[in-house]
PyMOL commands that place a pseudoatom at each C-alpha (Angstrom):
pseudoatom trace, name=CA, resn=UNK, resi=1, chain=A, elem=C, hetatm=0, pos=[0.000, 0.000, 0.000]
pseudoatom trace, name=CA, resn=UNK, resi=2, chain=A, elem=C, hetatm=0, pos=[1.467, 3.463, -0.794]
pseudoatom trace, name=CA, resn=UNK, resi=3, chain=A, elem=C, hetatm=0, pos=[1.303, 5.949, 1.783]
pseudoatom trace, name=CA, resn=UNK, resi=4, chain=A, elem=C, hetatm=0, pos=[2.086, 8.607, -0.347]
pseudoatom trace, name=CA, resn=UNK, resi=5, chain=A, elem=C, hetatm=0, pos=[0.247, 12.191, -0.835]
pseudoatom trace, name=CA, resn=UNK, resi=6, chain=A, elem=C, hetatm=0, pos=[-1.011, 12.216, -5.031]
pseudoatom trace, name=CA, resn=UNK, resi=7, chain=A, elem=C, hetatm=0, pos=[-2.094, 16.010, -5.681]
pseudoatom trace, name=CA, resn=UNK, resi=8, chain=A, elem=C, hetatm=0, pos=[-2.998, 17.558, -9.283]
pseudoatom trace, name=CA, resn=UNK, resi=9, chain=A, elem=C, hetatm=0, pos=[-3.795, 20.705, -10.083]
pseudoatom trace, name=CA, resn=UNK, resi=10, chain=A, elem=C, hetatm=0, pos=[-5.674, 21.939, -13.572]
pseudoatom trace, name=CA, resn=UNK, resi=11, chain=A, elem=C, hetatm=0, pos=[-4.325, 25.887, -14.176]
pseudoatom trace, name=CA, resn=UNK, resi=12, chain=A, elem=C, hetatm=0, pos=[-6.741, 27.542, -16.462]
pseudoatom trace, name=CA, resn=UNK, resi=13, chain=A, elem=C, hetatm=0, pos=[-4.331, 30.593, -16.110]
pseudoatom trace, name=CA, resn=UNK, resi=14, chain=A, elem=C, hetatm=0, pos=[-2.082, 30.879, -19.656]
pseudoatom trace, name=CA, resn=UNK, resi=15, chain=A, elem=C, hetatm=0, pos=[-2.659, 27.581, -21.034]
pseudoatom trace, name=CA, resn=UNK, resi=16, chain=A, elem=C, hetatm=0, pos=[-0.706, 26.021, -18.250]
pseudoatom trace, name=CA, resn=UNK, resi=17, chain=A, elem=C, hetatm=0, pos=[-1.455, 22.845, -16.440]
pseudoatom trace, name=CA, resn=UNK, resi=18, chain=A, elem=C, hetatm=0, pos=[0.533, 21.110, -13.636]
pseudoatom trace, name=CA, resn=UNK, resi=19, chain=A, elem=C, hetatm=0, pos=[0.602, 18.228, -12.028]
pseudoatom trace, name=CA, resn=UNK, resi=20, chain=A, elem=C, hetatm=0, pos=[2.621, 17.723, -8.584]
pseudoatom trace, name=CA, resn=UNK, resi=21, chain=A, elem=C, hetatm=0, pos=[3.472, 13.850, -7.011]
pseudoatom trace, name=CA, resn=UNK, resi=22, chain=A, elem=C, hetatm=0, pos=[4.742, 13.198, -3.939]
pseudoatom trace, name=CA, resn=UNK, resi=23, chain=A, elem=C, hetatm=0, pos=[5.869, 10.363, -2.367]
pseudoatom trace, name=CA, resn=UNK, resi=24, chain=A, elem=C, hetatm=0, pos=[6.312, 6.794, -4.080]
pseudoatom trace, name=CA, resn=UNK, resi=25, chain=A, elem=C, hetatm=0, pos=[5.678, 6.380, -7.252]
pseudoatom trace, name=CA, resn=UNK, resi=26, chain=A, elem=C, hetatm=0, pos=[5.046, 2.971, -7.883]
pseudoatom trace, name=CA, resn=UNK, resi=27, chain=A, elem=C, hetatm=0, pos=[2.254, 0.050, -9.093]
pseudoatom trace, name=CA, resn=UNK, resi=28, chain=A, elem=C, hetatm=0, pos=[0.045, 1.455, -6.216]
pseudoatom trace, name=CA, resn=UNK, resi=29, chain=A, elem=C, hetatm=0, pos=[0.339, 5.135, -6.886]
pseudoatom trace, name=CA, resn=UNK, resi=30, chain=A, elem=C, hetatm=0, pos=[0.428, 5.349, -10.977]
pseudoatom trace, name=CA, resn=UNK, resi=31, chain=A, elem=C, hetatm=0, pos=[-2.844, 5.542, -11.667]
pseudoatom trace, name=CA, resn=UNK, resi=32, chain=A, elem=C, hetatm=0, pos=[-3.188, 8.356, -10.497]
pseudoatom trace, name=CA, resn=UNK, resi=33, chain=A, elem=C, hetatm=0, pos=[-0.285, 9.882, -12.636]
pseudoatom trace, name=CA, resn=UNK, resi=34, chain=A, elem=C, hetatm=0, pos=[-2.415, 8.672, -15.636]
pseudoatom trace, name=CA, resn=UNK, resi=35, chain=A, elem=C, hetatm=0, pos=[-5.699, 10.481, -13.776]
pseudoatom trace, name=CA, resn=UNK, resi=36, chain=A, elem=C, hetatm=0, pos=[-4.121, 13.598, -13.187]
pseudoatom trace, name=CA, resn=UNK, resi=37, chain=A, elem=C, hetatm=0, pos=[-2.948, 14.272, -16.676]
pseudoatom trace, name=CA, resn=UNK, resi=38, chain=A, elem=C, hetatm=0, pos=[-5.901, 13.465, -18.177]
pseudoatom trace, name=CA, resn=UNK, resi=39, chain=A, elem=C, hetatm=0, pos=[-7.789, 15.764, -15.984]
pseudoatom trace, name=CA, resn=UNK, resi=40, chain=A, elem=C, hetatm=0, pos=[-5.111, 18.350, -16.713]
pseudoatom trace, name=CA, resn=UNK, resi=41, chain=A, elem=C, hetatm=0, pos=[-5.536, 17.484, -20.630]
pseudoatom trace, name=CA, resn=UNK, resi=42, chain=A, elem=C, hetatm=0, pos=[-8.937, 18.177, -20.766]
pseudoatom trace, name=CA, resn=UNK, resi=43, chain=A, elem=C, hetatm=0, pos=[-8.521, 21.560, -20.171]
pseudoatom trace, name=CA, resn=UNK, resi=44, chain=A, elem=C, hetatm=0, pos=[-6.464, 21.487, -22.977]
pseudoatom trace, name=CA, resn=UNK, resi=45, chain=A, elem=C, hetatm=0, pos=[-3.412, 23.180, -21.419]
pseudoatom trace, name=CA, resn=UNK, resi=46, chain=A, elem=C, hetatm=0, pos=[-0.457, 24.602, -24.192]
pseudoatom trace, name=CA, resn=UNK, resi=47, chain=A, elem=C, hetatm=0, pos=[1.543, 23.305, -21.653]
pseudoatom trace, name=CA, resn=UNK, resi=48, chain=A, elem=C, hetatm=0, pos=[1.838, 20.579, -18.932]
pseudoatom trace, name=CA, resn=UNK, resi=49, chain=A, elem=C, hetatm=0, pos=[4.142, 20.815, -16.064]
pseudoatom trace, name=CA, resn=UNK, resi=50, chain=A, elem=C, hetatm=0, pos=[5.026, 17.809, -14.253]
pseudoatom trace, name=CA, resn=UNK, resi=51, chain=A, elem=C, hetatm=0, pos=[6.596, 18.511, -10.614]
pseudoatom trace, name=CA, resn=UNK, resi=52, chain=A, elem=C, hetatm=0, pos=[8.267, 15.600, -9.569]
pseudoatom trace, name=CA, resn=UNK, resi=53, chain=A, elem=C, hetatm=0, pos=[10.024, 17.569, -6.681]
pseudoatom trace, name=CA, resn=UNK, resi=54, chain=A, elem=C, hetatm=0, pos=[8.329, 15.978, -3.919]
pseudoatom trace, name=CA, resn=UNK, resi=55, chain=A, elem=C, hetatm=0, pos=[9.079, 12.008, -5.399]
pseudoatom trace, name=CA, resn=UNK, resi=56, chain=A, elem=C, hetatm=0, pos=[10.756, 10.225, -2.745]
pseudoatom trace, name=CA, resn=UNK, resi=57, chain=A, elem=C, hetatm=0, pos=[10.858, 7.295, -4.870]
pseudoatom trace, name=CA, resn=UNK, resi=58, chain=A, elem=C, hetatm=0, pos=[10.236, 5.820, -8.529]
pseudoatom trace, name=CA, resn=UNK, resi=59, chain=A, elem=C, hetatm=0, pos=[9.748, 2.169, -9.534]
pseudoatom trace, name=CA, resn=UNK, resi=60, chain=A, elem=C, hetatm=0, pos=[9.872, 0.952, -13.371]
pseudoatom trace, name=CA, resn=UNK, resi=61, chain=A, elem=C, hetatm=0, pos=[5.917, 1.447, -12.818]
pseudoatom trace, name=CA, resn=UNK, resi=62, chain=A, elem=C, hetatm=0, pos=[5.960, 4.509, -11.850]
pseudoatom trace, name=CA, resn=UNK, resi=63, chain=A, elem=C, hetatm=0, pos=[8.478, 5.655, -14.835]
pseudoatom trace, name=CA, resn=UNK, resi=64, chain=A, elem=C, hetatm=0, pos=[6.142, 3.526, -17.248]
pseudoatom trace, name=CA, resn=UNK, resi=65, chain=A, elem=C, hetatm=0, pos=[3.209, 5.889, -16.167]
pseudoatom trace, name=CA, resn=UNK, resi=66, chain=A, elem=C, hetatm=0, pos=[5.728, 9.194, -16.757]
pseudoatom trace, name=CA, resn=UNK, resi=67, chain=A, elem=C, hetatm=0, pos=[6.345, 8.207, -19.650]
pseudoatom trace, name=CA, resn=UNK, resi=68, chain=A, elem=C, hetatm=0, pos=[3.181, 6.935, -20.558]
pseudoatom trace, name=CA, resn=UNK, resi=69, chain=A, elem=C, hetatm=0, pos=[2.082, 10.856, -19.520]
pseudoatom trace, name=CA, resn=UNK, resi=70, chain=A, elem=C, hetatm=0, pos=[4.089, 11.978, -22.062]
pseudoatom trace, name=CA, resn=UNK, resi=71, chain=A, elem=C, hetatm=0, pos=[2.639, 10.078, -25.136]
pseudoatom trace, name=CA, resn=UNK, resi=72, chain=A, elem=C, hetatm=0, pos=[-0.861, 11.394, -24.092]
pseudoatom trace, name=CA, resn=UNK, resi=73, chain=A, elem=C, hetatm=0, pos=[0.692, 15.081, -23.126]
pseudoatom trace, name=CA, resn=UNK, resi=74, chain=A, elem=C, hetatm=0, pos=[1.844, 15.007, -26.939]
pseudoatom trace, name=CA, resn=UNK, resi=75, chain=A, elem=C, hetatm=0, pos=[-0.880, 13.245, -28.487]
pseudoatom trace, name=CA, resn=UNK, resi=76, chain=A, elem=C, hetatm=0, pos=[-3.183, 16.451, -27.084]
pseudoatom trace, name=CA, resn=UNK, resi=77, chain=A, elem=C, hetatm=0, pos=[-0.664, 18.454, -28.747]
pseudoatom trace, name=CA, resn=UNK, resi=78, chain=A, elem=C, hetatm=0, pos=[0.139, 20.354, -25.702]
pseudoatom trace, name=CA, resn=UNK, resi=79, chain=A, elem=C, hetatm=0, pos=[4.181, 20.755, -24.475]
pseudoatom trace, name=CA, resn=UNK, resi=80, chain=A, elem=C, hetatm=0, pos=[5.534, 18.940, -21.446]
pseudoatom trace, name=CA, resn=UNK, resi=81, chain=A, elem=C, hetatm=0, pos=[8.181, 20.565, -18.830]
pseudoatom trace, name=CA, resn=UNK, resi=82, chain=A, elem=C, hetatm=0, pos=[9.722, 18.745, -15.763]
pseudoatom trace, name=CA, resn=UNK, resi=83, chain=A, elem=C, hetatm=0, pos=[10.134, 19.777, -12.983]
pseudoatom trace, name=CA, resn=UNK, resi=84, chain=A, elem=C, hetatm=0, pos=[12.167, 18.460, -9.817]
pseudoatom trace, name=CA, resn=UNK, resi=85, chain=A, elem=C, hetatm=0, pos=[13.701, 15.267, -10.985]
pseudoatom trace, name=CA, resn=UNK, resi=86, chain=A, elem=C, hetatm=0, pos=[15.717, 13.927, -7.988]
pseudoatom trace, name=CA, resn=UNK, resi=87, chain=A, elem=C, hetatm=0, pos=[19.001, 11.347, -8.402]
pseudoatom trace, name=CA, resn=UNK, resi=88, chain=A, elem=C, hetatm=0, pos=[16.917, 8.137, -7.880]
pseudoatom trace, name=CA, resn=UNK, resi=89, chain=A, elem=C, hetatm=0, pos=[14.578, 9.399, -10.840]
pseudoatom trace, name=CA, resn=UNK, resi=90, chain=A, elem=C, hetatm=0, pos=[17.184, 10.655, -12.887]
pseudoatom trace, name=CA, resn=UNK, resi=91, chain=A, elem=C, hetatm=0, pos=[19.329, 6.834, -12.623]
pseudoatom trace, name=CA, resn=UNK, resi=92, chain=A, elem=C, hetatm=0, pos=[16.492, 4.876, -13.324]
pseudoatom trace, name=CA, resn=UNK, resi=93, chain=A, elem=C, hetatm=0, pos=[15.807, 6.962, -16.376]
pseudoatom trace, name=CA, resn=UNK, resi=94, chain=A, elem=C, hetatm=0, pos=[19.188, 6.563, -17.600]
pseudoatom trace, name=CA, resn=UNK, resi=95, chain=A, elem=C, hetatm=0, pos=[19.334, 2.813, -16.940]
pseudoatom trace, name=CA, resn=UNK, resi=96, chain=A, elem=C, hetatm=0, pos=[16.152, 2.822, -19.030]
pseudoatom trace, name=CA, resn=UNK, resi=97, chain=A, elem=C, hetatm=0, pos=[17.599, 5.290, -21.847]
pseudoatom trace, name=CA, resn=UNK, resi=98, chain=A, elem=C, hetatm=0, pos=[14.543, 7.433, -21.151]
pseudoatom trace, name=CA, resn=UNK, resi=99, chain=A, elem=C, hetatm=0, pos=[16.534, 10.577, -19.371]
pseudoatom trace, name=CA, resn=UNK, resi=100, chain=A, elem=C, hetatm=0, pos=[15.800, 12.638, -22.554]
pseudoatom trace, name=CA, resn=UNK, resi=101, chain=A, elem=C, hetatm=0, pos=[12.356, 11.657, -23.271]
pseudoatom trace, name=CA, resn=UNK, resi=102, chain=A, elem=C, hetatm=0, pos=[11.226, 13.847, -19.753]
pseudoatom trace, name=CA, resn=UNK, resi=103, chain=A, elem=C, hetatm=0, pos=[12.677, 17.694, -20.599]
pseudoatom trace, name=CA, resn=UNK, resi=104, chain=A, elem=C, hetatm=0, pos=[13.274, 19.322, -17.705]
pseudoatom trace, name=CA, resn=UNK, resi=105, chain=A, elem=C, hetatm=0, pos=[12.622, 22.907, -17.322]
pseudoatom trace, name=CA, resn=UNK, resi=106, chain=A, elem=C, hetatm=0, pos=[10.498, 25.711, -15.359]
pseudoatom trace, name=CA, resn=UNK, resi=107, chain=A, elem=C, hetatm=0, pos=[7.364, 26.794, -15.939]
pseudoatom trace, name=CA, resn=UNK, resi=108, chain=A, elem=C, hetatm=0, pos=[5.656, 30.057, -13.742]
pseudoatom trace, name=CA, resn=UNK, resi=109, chain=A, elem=C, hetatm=0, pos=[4.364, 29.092, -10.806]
pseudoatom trace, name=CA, resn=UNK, resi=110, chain=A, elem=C, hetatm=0, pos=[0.358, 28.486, -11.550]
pseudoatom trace, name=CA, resn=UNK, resi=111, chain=A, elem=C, hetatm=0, pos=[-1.799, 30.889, -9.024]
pseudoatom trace, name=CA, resn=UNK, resi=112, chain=A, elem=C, hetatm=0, pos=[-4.802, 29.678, -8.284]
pseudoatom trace, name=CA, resn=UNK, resi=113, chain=A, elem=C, hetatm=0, pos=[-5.499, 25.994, -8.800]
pseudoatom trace, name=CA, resn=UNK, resi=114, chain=A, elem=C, hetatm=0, pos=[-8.957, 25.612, -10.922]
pseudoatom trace, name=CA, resn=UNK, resi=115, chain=A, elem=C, hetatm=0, pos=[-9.030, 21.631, -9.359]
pseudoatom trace, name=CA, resn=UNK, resi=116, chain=A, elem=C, hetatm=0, pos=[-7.749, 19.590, -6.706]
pseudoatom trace, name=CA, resn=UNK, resi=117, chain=A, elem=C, hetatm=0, pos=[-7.863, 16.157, -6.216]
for i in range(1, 117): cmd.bond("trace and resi %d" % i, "trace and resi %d" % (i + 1))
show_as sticks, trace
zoom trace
């Protein structure tokens, strides 16, 4: 069972959308991932941010669903940024080859969220 805190927040504000995890992201927890961005997508966002800053840890399931994120992120024709990707992430996606498939960048902090789950 994974303990872990799963927030996502839809940003109406300049096209933006984020989504923040926390915690483990594994079997248990992804999906959620896969919830959250499709919540996010239909707002239909020019841009998604995913925050990873607060990811303790990340199984091959949990980079499956990240990466799975990004095929729908681009199939909606909307831009994906990364945000926070910690050293456990960042290994596993280079044992994987993935590290360049998740750009990692800053987008403005997003005001007030328009959802919350």
């Amino acid at each position: 069972m994974t303990l872990s805190r799963f927030e996502s927040y839809a940003v109406a504000r300049a096209g933006v959308a984020r989504v923040a995890l926390g915690g483990e992201l594994d079997w248990d927890s992804a999906p959620y991932v896969h919830k959250a961005v499709a919540a996010c997508l239909a707002e239909q966002p020019k841009t998604l941010c995913l925050d990873l800053t607060d990811v303790s840890f990340c199984d091959c399931a949990g980079g499956n669903a990240l990466l799975e994120a990004r095929i729908a992120v681009r199939a909606a024709g909307a831009g994906l940024v990364v945000e926070g990707i910690g050293a456990q992430l960042a290994r596993l996606l280079a044992l994987i080859g993935a590290s360049d498939l998740l750009p990692a960048g800053r987008v403005a902090e997003a005001t007030e969220p328009a959802r919350r789950d």
